[in-house]
PyMOL Python script that loads the backbone (N, CA, C, O; Angstrom):
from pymol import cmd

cmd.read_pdbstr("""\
ATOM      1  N   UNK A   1      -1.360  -7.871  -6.362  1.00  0.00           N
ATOM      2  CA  UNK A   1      -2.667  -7.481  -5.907  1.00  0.00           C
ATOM      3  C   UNK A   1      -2.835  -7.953  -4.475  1.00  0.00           C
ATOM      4  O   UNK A   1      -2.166  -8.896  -4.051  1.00  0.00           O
ATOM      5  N   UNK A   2      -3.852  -7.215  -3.610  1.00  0.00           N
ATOM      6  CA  UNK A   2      -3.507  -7.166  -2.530  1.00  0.00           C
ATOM      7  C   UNK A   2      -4.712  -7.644  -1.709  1.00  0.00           C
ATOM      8  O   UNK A   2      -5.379  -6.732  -1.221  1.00  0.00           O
ATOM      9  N   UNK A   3      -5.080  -8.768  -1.487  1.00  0.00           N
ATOM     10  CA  UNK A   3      -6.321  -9.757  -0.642  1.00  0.00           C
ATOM     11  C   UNK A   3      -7.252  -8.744  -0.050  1.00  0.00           C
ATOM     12  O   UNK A   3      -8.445  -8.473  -0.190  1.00  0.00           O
ATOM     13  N   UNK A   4      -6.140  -8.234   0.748  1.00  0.00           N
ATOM     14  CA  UNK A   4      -6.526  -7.204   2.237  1.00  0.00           C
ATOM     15  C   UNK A   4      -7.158  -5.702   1.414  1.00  0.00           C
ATOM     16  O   UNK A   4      -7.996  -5.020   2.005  1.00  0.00           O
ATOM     17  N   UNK A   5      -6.653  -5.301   0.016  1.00  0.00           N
ATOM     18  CA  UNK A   5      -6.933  -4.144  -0.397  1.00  0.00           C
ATOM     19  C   UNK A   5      -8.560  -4.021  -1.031  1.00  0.00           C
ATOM     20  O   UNK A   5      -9.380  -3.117  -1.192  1.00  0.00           O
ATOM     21  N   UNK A   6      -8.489  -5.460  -1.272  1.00  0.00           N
ATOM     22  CA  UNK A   6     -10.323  -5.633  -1.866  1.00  0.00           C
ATOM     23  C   UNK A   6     -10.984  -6.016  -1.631  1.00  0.00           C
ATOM     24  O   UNK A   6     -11.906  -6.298  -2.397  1.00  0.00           O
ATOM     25  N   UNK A   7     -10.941  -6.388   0.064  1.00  0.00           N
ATOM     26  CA  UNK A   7     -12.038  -6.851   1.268  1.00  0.00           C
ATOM     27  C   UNK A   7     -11.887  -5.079   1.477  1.00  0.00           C
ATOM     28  O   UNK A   7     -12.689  -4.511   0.736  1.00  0.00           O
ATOM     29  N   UNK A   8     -11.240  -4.328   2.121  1.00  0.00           N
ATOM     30  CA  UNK A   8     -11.151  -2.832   2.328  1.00  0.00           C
ATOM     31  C   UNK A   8     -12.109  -2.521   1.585  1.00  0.00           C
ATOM     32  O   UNK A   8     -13.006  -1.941   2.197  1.00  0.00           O
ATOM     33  N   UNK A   9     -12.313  -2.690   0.358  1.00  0.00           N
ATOM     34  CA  UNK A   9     -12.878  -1.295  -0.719  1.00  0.00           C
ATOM     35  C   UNK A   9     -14.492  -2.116  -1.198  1.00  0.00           C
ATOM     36  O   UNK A   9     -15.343  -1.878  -2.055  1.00  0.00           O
ATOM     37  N   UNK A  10     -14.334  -3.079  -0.211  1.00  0.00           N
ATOM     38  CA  UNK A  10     -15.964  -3.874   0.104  1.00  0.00           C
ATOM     39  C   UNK A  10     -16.408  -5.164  -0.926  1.00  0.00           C
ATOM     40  O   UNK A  10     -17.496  -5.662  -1.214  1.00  0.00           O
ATOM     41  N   UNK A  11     -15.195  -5.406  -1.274  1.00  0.00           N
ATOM     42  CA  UNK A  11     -15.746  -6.801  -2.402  1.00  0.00           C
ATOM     43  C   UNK A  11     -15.644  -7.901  -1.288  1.00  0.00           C
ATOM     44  O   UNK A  11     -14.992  -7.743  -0.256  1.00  0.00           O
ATOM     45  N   UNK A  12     -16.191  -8.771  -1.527  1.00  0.00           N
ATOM     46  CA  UNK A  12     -16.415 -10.257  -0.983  1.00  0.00           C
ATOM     47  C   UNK A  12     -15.365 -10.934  -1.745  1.00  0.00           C
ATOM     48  O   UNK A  12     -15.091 -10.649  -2.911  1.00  0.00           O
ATOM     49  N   UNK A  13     -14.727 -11.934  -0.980  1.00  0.00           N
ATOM     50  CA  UNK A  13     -13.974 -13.155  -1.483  1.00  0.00           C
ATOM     51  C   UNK A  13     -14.890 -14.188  -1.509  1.00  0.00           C
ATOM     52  O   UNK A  13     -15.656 -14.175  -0.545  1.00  0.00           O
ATOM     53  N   UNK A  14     -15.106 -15.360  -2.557  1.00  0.00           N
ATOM     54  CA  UNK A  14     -15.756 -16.659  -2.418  1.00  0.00           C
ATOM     55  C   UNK A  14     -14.257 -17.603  -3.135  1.00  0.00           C
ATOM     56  O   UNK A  14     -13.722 -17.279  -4.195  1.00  0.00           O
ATOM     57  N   UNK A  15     -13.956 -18.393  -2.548  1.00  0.00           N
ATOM     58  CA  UNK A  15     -12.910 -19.484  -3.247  1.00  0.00           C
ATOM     59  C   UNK A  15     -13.298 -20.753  -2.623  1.00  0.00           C
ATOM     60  O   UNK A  15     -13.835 -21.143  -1.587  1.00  0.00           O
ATOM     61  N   UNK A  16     -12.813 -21.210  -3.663  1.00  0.00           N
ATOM     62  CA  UNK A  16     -12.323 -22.960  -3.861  1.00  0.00           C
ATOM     63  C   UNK A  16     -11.212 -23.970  -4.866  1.00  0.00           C
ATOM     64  O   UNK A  16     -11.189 -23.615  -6.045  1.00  0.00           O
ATOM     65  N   UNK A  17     -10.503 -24.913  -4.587  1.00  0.00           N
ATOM     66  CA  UNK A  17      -9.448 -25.092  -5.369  1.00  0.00           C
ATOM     67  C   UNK A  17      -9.343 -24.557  -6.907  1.00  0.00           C
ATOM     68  O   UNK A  17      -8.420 -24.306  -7.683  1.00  0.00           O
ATOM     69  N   UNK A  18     -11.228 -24.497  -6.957  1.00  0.00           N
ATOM     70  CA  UNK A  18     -10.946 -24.476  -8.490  1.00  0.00           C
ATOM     71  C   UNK A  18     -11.109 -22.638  -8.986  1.00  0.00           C
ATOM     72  O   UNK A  18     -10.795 -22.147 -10.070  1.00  0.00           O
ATOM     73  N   UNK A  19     -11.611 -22.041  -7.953  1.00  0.00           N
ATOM     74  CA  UNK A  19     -11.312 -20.862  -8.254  1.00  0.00           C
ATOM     75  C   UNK A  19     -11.526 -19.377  -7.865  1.00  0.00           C
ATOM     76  O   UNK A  19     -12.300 -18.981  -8.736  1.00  0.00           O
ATOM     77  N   UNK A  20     -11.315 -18.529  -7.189  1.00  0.00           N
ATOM     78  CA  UNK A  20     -11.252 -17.170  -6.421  1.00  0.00           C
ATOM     79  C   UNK A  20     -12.069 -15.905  -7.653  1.00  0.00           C
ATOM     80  O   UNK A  20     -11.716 -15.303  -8.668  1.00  0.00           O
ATOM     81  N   UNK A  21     -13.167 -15.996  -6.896  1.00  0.00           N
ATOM     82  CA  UNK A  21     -14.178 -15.107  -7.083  1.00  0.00           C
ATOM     83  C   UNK A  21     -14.174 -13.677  -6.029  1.00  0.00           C
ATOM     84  O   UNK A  21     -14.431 -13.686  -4.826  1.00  0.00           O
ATOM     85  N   UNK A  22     -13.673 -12.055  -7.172  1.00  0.00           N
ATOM     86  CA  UNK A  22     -14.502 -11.045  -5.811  1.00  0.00           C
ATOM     87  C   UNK A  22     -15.217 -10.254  -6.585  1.00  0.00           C
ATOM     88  O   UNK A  22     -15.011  -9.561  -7.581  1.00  0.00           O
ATOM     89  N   UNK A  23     -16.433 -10.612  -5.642  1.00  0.00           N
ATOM     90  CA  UNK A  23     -17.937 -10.089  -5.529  1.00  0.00           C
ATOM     91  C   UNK A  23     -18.219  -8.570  -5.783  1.00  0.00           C
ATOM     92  O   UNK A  23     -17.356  -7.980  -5.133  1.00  0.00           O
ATOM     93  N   UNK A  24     -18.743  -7.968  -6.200  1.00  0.00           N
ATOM     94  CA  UNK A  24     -19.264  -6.646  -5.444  1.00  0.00           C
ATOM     95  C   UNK A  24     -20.085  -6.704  -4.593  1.00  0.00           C
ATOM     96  O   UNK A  24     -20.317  -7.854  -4.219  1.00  0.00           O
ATOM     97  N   UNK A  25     -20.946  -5.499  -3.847  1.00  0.00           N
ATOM     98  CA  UNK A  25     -21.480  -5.148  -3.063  1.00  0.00           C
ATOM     99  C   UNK A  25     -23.396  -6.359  -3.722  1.00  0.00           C
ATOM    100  O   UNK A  25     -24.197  -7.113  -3.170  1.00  0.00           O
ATOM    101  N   UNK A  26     -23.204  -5.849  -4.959  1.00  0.00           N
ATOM    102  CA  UNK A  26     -24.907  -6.092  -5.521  1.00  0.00           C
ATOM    103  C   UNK A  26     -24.488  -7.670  -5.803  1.00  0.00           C
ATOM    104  O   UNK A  26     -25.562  -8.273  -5.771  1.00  0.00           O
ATOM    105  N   UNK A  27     -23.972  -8.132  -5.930  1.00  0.00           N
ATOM    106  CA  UNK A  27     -23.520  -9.721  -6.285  1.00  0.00           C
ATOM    107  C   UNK A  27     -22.558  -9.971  -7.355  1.00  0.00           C
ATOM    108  O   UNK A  27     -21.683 -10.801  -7.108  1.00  0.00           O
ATOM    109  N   UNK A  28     -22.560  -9.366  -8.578  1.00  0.00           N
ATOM    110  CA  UNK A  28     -22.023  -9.243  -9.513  1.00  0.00           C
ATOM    111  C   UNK A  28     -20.598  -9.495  -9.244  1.00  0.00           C
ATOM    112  O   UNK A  28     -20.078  -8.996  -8.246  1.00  0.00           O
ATOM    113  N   UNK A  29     -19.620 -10.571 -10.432  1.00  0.00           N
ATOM    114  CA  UNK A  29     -18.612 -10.768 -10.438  1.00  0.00           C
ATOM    115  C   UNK A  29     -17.803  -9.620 -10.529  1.00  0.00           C
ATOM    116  O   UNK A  29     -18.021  -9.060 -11.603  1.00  0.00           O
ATOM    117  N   UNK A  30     -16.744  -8.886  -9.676  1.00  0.00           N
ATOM    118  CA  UNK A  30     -16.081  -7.945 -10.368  1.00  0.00           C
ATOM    119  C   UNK A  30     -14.787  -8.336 -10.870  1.00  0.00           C
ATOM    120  O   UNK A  30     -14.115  -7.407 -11.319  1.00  0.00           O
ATOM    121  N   UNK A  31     -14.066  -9.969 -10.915  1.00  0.00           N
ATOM    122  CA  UNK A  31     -13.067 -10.668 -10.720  1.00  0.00           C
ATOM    123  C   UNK A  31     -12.987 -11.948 -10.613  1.00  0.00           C
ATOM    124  O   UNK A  31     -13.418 -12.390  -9.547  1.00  0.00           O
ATOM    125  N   UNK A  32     -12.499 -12.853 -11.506  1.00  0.00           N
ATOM    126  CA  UNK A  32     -12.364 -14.454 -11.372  1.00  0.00           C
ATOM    127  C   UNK A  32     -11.070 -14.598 -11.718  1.00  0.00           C
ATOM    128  O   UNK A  32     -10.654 -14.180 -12.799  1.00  0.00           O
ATOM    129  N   UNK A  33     -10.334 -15.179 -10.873  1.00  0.00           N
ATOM    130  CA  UNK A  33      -9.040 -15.523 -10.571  1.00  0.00           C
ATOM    131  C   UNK A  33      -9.008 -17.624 -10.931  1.00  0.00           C
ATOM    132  O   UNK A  33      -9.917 -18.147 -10.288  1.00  0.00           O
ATOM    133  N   UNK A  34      -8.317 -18.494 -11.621  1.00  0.00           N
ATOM    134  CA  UNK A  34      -8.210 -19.251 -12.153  1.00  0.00           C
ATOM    135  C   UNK A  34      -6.554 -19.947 -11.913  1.00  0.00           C
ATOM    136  O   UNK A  34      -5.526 -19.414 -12.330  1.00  0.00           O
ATOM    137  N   UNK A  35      -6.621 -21.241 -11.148  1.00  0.00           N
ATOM    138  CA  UNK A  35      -4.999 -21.830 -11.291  1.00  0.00           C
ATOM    139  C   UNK A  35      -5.052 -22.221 -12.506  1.00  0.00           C
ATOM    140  O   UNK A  35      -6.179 -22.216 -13.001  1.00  0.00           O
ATOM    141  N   UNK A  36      -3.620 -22.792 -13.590  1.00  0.00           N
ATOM    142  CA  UNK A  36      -3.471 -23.194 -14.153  1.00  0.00           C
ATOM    143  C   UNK A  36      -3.890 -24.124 -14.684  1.00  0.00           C
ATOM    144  O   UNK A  36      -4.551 -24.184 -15.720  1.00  0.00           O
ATOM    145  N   UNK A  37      -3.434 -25.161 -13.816  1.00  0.00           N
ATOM    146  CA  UNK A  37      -3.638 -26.604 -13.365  1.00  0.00           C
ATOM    147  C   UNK A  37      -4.421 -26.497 -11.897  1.00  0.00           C
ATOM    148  O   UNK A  37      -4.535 -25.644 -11.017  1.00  0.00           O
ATOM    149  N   UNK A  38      -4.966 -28.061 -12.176  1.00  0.00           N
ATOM    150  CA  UNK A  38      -5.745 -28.302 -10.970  1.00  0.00           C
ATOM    151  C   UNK A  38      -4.930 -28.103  -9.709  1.00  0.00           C
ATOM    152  O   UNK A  38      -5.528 -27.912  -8.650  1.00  0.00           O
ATOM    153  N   UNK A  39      -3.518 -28.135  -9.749  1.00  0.00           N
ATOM    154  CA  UNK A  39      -2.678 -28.380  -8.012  1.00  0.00           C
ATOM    155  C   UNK A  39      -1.911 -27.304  -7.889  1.00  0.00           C
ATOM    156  O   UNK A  39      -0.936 -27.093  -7.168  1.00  0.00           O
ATOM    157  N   UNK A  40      -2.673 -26.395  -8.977  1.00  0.00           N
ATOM    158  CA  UNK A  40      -1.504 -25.127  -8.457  1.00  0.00           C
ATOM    159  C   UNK A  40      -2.140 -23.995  -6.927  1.00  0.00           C
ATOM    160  O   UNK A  40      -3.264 -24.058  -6.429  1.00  0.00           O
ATOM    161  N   UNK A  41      -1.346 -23.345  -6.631  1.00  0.00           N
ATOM    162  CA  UNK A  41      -1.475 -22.738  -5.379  1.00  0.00           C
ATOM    163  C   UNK A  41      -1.321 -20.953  -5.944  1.00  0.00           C
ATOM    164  O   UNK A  41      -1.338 -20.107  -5.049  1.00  0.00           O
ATOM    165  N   UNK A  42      -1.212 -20.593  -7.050  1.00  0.00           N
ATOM    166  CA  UNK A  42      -0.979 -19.458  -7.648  1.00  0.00           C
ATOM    167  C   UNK A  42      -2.505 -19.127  -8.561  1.00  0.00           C
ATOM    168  O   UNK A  42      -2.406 -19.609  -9.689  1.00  0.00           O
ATOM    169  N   UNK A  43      -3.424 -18.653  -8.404  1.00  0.00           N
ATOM    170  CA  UNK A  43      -4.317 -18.261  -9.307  1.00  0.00           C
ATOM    171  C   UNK A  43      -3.775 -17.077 -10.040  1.00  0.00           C
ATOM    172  O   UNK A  43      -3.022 -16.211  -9.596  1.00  0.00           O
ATOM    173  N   UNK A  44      -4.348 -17.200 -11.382  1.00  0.00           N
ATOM    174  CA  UNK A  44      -4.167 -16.083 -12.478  1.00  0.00           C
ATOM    175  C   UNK A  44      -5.750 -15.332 -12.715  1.00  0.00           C
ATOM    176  O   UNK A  44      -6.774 -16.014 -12.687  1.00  0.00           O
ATOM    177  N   UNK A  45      -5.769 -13.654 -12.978  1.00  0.00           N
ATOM    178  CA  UNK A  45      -6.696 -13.211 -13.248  1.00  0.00           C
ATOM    179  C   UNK A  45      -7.387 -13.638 -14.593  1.00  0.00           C
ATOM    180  O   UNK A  45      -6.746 -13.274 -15.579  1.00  0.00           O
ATOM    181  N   UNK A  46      -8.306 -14.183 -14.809  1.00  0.00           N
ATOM    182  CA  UNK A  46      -9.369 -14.201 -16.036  1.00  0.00           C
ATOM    183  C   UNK A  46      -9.624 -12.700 -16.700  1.00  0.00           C
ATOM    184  O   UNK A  46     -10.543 -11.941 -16.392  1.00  0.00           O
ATOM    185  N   UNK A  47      -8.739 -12.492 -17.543  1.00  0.00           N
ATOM    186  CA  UNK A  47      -9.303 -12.083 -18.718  1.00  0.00           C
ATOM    187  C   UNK A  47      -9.656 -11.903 -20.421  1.00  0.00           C
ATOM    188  O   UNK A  47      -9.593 -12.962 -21.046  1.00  0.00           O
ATOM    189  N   UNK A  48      -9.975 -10.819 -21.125  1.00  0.00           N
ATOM    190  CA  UNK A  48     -11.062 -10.476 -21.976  1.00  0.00           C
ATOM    191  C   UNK A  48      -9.736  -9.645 -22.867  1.00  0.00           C
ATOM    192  O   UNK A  48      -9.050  -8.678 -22.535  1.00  0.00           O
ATOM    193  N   UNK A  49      -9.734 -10.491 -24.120  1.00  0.00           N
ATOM    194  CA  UNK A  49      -9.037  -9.151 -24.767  1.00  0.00           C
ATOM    195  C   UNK A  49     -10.256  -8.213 -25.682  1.00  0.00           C
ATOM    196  O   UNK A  49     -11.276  -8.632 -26.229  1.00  0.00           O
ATOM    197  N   UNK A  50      -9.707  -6.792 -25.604  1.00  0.00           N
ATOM    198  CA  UNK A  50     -10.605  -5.843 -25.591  1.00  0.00           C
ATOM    199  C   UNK A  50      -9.909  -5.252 -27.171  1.00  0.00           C
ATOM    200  O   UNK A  50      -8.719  -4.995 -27.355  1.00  0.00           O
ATOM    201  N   UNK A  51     -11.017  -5.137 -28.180  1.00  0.00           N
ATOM    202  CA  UNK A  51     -10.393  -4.506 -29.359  1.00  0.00           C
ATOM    203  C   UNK A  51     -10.153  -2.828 -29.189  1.00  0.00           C
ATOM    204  O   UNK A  51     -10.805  -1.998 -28.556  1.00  0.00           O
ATOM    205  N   UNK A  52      -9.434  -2.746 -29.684  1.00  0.00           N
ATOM    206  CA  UNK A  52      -8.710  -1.396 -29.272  1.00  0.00           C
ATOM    207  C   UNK A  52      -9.834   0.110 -29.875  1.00  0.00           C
ATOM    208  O   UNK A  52      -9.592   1.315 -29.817  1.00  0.00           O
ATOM    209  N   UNK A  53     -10.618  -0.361 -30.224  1.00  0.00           N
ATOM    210  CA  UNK A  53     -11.879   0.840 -31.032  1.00  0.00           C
ATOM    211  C   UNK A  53     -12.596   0.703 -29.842  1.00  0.00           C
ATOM    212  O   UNK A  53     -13.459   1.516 -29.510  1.00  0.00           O
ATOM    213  N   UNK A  54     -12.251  -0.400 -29.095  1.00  0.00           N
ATOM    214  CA  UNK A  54     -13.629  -0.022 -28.177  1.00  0.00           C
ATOM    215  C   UNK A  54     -12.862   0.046 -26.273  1.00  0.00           C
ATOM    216  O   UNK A  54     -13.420   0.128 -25.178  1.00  0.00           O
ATOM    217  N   UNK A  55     -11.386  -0.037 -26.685  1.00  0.00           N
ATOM    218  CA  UNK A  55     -10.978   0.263 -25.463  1.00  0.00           C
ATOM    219  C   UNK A  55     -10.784   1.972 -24.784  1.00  0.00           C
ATOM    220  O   UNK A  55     -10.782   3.063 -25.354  1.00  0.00           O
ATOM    221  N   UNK A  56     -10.665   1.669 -23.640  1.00  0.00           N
ATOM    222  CA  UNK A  56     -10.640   3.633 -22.717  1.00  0.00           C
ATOM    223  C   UNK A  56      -9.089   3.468 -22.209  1.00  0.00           C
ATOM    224  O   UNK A  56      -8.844   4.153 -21.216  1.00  0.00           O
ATOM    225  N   UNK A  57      -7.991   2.679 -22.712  1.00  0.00           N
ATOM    226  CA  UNK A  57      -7.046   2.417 -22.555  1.00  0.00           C
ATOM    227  C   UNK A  57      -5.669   3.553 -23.328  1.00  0.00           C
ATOM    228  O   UNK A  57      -5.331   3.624 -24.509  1.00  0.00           O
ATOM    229  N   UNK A  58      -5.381   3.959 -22.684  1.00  0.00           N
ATOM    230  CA  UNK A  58      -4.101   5.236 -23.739  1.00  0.00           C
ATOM    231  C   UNK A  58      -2.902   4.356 -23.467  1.00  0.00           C
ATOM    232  O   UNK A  58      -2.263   4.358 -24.520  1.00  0.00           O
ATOM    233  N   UNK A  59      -2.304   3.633 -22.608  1.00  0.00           N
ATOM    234  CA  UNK A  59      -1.478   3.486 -21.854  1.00  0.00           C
ATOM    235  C   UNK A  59      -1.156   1.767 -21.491  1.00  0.00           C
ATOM    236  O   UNK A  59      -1.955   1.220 -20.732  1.00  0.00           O
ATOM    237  N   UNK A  60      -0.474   1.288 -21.813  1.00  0.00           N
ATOM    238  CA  UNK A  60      -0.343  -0.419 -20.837  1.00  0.00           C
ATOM    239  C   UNK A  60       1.184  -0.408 -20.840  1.00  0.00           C
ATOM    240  O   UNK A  60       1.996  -0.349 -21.763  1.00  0.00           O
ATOM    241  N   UNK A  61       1.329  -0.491 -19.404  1.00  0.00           N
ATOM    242  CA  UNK A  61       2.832  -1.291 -18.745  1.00  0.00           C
ATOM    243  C   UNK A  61       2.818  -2.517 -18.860  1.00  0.00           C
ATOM    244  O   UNK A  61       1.822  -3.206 -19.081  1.00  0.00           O
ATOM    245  N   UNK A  62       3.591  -2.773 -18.762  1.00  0.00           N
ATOM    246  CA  UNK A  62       4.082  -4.544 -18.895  1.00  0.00           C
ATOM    247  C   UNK A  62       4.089  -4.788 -16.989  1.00  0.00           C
ATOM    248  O   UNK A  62       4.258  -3.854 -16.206  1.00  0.00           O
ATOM    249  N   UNK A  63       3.912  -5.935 -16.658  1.00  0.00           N
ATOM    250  CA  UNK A  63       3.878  -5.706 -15.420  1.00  0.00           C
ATOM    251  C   UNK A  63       5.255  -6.541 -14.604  1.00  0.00           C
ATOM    252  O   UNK A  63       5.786  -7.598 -14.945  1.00  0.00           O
ATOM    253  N   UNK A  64       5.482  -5.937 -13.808  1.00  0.00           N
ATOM    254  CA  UNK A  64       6.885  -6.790 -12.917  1.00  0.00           C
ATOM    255  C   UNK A  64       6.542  -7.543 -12.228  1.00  0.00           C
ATOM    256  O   UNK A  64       6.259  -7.160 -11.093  1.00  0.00           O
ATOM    257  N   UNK A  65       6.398  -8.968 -12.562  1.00  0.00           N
ATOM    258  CA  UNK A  65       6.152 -10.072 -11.305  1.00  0.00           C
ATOM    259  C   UNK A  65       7.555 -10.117 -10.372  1.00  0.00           C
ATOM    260  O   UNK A  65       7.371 -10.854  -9.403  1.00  0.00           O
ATOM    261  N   UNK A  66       8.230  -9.825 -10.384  1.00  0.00           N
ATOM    262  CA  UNK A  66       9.574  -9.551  -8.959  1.00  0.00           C
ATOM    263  C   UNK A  66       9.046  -8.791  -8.585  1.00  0.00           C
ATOM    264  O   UNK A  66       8.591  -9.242  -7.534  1.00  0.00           O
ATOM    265  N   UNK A  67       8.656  -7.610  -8.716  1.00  0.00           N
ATOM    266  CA  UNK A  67       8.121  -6.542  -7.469  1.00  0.00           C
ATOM    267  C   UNK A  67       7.290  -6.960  -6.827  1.00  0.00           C
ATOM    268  O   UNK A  67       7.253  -7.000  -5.597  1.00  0.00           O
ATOM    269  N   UNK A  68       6.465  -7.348  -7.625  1.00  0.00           N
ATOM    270  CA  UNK A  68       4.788  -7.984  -6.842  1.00  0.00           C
ATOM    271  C   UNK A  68       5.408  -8.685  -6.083  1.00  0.00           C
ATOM    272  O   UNK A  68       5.549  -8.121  -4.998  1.00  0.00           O
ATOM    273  N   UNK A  69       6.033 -10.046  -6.144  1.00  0.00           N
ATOM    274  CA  UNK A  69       6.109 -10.984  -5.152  1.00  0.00           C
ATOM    275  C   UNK A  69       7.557 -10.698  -4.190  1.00  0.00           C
ATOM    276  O   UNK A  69       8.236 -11.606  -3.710  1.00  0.00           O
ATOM    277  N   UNK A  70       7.803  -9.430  -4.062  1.00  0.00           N
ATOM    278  CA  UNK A  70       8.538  -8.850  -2.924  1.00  0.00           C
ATOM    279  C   UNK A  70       7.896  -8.419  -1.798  1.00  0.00           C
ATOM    280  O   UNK A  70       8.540  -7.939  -0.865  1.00  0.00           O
TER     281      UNK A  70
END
""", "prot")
cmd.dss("prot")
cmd.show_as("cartoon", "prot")
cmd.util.cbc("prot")
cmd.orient("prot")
């Protein structure tokens, strides 16, 4: 995911060690990002598992962390 791609498309960044928030336009969280541990330098996205009766989902890839961090 791409810092620069979701300041572009108008979300706000707010961070601090403990954790990377982006905003929308009206205030609303659209994203909370979370390190592991307190000293990590890698945040992970926060999420929600979604029961499948109530998901709009047809489709999930597995995702390639080597590509990403190329």
């Amino acid at each position: 995911m791409s810092m620069g791609e979701f300041l572009h498309s108008g979300l706000k960044v707010w961070g601090s060690a403990e954790s990377l928030e982006l905003i929308k336009r009206h205030g609303k969280i659209a994203m909370q990002c979370l390190p592991v541990q307190r000293s990590d330098t890698i945040y992970w996205v926060k999420t929600q598992t979604v029961m499948p009766s109530k998901a709009n989902v047809t489709t999930v890839h597995v995702a390639d962390y080597d590509i990403w961090h190329k």
